[in-house]
Residue, then its C-alpha position, 0 to 999 in steps of 0.5 A: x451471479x453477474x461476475x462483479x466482486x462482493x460489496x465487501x471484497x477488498x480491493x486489491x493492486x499490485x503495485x512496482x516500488x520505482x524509488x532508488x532506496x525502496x520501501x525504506x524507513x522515510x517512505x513507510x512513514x510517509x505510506x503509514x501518514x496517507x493510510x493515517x488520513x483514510x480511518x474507515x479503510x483497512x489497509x494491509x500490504x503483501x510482499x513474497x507470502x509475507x503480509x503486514x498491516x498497512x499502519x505498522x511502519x516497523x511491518x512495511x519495512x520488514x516486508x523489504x520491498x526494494x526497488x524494482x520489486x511488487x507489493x500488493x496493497x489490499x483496501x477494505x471498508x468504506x474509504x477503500x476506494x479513495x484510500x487505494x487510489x492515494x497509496x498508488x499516487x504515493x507509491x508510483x510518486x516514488x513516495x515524494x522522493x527525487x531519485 
């Protein structure tokens, strides 16, 4: 074993919501779009032991991930590395939002 992850392991990163309204029904949509432009990656986000499928906007808004609070995205398959780094870009962009 040289201490690197699986070729198949998913990535994972933990990410802070920093936007006043959190992971509302506009910002799912907009998470759900960029996951949308990725087809060979297998998103899924974790908040508090609760996980949902990262093209489910209905599954993100359940997960009620407010301001301030951490989501946990998970990236599988052959886009995964390019696919994390968009939702990063996305989420700590405050999902495009200016407040």
């Amino acid at each position: 074993m040289d201490g690197t992850a699986p070729k198949d392991a998913p990535l994972k990163r933990s990410v802070n919501i920093p936007n006043q309204r959190g992971l509302h029904a506009r910002a799912a949509a907009k998470f759900v779009q960029v996951v949308a432009r990725f087809p060979q990656a297998k998103i899924q986000v974790s908040k508090d032991g609760q996980t949902v499928n990262g093209e489910s906007i209905m599954g993100l808004m359940m997960l009620a991930g407010t301001q301030g609070s951490s989501i946990e995205i998970s990236a599988s398959g052959t886009e995964a590395g390019a696919a994390m780094e968009a939702l990063v870009i996305l989420v700590e962009g405050k999902f495009g939002e200016s407040e």
